[in-house]
C-alpha positions as CSV (number, residue, x, y, z in Angstrom):
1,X,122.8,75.1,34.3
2,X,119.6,76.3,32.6
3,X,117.4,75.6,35.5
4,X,119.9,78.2,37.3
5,X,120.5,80.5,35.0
6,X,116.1,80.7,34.4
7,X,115.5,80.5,38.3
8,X,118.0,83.6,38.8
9,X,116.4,85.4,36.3
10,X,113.0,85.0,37.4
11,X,114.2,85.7,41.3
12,X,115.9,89.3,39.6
13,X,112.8,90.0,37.8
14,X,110.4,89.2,41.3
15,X,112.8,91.4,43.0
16,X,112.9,94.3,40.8
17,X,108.7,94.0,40.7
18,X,108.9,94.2,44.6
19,X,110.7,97.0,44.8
20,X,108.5,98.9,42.4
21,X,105.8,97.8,44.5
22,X,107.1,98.8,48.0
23,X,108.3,102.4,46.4
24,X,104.3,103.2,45.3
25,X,103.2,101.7,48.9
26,X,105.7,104.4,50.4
27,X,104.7,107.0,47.9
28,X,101.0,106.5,48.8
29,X,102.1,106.3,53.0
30,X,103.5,109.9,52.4
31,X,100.2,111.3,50.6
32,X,98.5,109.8,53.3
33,X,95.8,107.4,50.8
34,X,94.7,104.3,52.2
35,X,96.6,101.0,51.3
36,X,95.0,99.3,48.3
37,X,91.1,98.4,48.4
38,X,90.7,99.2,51.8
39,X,87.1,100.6,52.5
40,X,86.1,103.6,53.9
41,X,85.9,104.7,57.4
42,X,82.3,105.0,56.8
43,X,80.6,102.1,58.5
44,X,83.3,100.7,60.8
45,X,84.9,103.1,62.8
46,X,88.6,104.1,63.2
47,X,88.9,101.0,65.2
48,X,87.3,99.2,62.4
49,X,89.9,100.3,59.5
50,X,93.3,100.1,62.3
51,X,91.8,96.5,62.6
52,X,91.7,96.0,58.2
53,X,95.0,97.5,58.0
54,X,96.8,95.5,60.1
55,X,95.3,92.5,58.6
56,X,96.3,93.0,55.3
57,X,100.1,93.6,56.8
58,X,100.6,97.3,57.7
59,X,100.6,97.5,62.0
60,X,97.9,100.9,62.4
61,X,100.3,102.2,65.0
62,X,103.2,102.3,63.1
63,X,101.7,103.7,60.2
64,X,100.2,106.8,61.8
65,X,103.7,106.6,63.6
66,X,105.4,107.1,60.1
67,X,106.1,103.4,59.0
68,X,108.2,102.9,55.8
69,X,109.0,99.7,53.7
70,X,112.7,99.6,53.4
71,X,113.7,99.6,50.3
């Protein structure tokens, strides 16, 4: 029973930390910053930062298209 009761706690406190997390990604999508460390356009093009964005998880089309985390 303590294995559960620890587990479920630790699941609550991973999804509350998500949350918080998607909320600031959303806040920063709608000021319009650049997700996390990505570098600047500088060197690589548009093409170049569309290609580091959607590796790190957010599709360049649907951001510039309005893409929200649901939270």
């Amino acid at each position: 029973m303590a294995v559960n009761l620890s587990m479920s706690g630790v699941s609550i406190l991973s999804g509350t930390i998500l949350r918080f997390y998607l909320v600031s990604l959303n806040r920063k999508l709608d000021m319009g910053e650049v997700i996390e460390d990505l570098d600047g356009v500088g060197e690589m093009g548009i093409e170049g930062r569309k290609r580091e964005v959607e590796e790190r998880g957010l599709p360049g089309i649907a951001v510039e298209r309005g893409f929200r985390f649901l939270v």
